[in-house]
C-alpha positions as CSV (number, residue, x, y, z in Angstrom):
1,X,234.9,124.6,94.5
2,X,232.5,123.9,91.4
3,X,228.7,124.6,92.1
4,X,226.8,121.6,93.7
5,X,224.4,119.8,91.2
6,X,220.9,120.4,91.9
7,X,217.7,118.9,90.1
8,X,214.7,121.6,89.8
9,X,211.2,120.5,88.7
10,X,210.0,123.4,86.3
11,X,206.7,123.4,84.8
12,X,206.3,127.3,83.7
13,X,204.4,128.3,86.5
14,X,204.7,131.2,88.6
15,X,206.0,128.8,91.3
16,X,208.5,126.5,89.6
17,X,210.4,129.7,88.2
18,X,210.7,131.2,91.5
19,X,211.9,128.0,92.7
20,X,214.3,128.1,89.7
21,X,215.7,131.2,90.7
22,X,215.9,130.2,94.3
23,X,218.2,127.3,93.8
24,X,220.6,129.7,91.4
25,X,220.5,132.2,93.9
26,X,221.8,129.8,96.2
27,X,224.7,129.1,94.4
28,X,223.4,125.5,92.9
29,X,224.1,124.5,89.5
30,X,220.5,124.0,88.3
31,X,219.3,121.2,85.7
32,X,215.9,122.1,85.1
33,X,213.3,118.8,84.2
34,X,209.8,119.4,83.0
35,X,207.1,116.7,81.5
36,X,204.7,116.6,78.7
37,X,202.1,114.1,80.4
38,X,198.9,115.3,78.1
39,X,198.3,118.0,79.7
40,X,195.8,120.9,78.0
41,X,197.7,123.2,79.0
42,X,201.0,122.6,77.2
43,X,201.6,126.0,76.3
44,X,203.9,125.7,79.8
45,X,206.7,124.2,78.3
46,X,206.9,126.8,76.1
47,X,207.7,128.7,79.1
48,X,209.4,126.6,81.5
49,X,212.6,126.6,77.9
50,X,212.5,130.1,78.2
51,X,212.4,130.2,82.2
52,X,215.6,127.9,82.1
53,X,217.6,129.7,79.4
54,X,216.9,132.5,81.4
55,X,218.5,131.5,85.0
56,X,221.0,129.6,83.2
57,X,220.3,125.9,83.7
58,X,222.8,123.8,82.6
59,X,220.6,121.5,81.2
60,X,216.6,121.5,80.8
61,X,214.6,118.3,79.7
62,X,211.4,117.7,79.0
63,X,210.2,114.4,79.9
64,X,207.1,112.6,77.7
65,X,204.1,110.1,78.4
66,X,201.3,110.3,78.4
67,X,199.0,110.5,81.6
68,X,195.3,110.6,79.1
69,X,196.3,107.1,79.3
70,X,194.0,107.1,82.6
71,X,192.4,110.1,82.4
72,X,190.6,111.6,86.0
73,X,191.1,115.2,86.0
74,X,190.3,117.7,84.0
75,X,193.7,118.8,82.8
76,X,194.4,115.1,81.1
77,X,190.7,114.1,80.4
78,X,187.7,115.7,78.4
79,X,186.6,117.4,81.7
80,X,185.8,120.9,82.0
81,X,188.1,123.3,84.2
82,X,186.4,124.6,87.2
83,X,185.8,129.0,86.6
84,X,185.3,131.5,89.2
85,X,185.1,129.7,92.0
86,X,184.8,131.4,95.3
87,X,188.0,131.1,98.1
88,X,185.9,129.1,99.9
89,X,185.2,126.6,97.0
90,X,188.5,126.1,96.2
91,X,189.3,126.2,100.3
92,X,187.2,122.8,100.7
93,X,188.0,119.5,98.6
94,X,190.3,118.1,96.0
95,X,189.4,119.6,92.8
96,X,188.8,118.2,89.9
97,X,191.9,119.9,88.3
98,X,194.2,117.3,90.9
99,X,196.2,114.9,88.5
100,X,196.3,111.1,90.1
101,X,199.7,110.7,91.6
102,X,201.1,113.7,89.7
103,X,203.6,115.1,91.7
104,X,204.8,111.4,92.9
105,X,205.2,110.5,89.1
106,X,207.3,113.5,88.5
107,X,209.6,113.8,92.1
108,X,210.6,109.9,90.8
109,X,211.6,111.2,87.7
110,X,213.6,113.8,88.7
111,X,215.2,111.4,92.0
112,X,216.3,109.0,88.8
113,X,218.1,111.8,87.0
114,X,219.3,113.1,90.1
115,X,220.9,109.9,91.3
116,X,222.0,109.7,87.5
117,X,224.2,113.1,88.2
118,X,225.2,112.1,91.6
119,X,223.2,115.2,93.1
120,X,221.7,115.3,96.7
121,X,219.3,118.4,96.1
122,X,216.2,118.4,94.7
123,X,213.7,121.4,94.3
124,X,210.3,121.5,93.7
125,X,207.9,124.4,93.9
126,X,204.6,122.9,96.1
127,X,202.9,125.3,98.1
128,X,200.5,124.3,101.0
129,X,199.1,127.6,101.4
130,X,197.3,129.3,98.2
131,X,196.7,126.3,96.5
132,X,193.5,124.4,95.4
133,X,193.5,121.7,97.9
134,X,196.2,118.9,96.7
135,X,197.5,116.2,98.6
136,X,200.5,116.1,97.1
137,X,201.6,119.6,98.4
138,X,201.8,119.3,102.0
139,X,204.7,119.2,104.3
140,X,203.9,115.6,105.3
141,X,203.7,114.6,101.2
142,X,207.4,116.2,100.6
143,X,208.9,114.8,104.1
144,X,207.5,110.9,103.5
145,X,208.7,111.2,100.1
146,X,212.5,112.3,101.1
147,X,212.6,109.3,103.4
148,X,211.6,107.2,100.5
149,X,214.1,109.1,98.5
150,X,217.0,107.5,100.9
151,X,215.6,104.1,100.9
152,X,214.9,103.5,97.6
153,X,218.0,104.7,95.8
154,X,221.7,103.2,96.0
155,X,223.2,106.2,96.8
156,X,220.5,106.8,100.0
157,X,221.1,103.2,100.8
158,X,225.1,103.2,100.2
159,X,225.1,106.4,102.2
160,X,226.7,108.5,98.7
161,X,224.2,110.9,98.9
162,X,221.8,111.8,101.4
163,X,219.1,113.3,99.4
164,X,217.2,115.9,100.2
165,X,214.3,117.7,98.5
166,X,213.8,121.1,99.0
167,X,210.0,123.2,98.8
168,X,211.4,126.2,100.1
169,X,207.7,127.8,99.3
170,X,205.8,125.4,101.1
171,X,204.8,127.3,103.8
172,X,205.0,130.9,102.3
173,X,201.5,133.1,100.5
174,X,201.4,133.5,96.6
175,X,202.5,137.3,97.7
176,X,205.4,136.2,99.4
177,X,206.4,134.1,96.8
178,X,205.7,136.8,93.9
179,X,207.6,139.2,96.3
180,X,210.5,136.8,96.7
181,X,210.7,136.3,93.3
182,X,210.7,139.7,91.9
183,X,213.5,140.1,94.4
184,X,215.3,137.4,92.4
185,X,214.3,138.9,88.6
186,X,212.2,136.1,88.1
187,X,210.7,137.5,84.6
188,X,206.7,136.3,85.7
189,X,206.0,137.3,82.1
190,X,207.2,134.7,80.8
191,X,205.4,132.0,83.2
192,X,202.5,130.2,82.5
193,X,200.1,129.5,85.6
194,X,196.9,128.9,83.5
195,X,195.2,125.3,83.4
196,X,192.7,126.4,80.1
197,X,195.1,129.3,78.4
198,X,194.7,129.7,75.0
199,X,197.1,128.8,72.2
200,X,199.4,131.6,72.5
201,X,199.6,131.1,76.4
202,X,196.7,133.9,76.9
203,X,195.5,132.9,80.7
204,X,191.2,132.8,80.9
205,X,191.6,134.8,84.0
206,X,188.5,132.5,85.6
207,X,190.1,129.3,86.9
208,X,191.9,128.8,90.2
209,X,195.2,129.2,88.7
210,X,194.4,132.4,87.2
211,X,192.3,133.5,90.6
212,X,194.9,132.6,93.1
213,X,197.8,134.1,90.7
214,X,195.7,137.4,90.4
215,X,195.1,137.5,94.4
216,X,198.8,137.2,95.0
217,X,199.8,140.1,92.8
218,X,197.2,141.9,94.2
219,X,198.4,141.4,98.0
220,X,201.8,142.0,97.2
221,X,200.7,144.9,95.4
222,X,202.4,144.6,92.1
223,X,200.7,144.1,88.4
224,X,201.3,140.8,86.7
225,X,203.3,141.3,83.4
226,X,201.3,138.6,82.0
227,X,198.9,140.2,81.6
228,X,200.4,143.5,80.1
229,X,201.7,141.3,77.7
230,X,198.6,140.5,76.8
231,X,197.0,143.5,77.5
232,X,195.1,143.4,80.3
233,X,195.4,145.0,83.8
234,X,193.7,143.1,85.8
235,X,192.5,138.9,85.4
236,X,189.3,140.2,84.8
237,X,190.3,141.5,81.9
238,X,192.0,139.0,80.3
C-alpha cells in the first residue's frame, strides 16, 4: 500500500519540525507548505527547506503575500518585539507578536492543497501550553476549524475525504515536545524559533520565542544546538 498523503504546515520552528517528523514517523508521505507573509523574521524559511529535505518531504512550497498589507503586530508592522518578559507577562493577554487571523490564513491554504492532492490529514504544530497567549492555538480553534474543513470543501461535503487536522502537540510542554523530537532526530539546529533573529538566523535570546525555547531545553534537560552553533550555551548568551 503506498504511504497516505499528508499536508504539514512548516514554518522552521522548533514545533513545526517536530510536527514534521511526527507525521513521517507515522508512516505519512509528508508535503511540507510554509509562507512568506512579511514577516521579520524570514530567516525561517531558510530553515523550514532544510527541515523538509531533511525528513524527506515529497514536496515543500513556500507560499507568498504579503500580510504588511494590514500591519497589527509586531512581526508584519514597524512594531517592536516584546524582550524579557516575565512567565507571568507572557501568561496574561494576546501579545503584540499575535498575527490577525494567522493561523486561519495558513490552515486554508494548506486545506486547498490538500484537497488539491486528495489528502484527508493535515498537521500543524499549535501548542496551547508554552505558548504566548494565542487564540488560534487552542483545542477549540483546531476542532471548529476541522468542522469547517468538512463543510466547506467538496470532498468533506461529497463524503471523499473526511478531513482531519492533526496538532498532536497541543496539549503536550515545550520539554515534551523537545524530548519527543530528539526521540525522532529532529536536527533542532537547524530550526528557527526566533521572532527578531539576526540575518544569519542568530536568535536575540530575549523574546518569548527565545524564553519559552530556552525553558523547554532546560526542563527536558538537554542544550539547544542552536545555540552551539552559534556559540552560546545558554539564551543568555546569545
Amino acid at each position: 500500500m503506498p504511504a497516505k498523503p499528508a499536508v504539514v504546515l512548516l514554518s522552521g520552528g522548533l514545533d513545526s519540525a517536530t510536527v514534521l517528523a511526527i507525521a513521517s514517523a507515522q508512516g505519512f508521505e509528508t508535503y511540507a507548505i510554509s509562507f512568506r507573509y512579511g514577516q521579520r523574521h524570514a530567516y525561517e524559511l531558510e530553515a523550514a527547506a532544510q527541515l523538509a529535505r531533511r525528513h524527506g518531504a515529497r514536496r515543500h512550497v513556500v507560499v507568498e503575500f504579503d500580510l504588511r498589507t494590514f500591519g497589527g503586530s509586531a512581526l508584519t508592522a514597524d512594531l517592536e518585539v516584546p524582550k524579557d518578559r516575565s512567565p507571568d507577562e507572557m501568561g496574561h493577554g494576546i501579545p503584540v507578536t499575535y498575527v490577525p487571523a494567522r493561523n486561519t490564513i495558513f490552515l486554508s491554504f494548506a486545506l486547498a492543497w490538500a484537497e488539491t492532492l486528495q489528502c484527508a490529514d493535515i498537521f500543524v504544530g499549535v501548542n496551547a501550553l508554552d505558548y504566548s497567549g494565542y487564540p488560534d492555538c487552542r483545542p477549540q480553534y483546531i476542532d471548529a476549524y476541522q468542522r469547517m474543513a468538512n463543510l466547506a470543501t467538496r470532498a468533506g461535503v461529497q463524503g471523499e475525504l473526511r478531513l482531519a487536522i492533526h496538532a498532536p502537540l497541543i496539549q503536550m510542554s515545550k520539554a515534551q515536545i523537545i524530548r519527543q523530537g530528539l526521540q525522532l532526530g529532529v536536527d533542532y539546529a537547524l530550526t528557527s524559533s526566533c521572532y527578531d533573529p539576526g540575518p544569519t538566523g542568530r536568535p536575540c535570546g530575549r523574546c518569548d520565542a527565545c524564553l519559552l525555547r530556552a525553558k523547554g531545553f532546560a526542563q527536558a534537560e538537554a542544550i539547544d544546538p542552536l545555540l552551539l552553533r552559534f556559540g552560546a550555551q545558554s539564551s543568555g548568551a546569545v
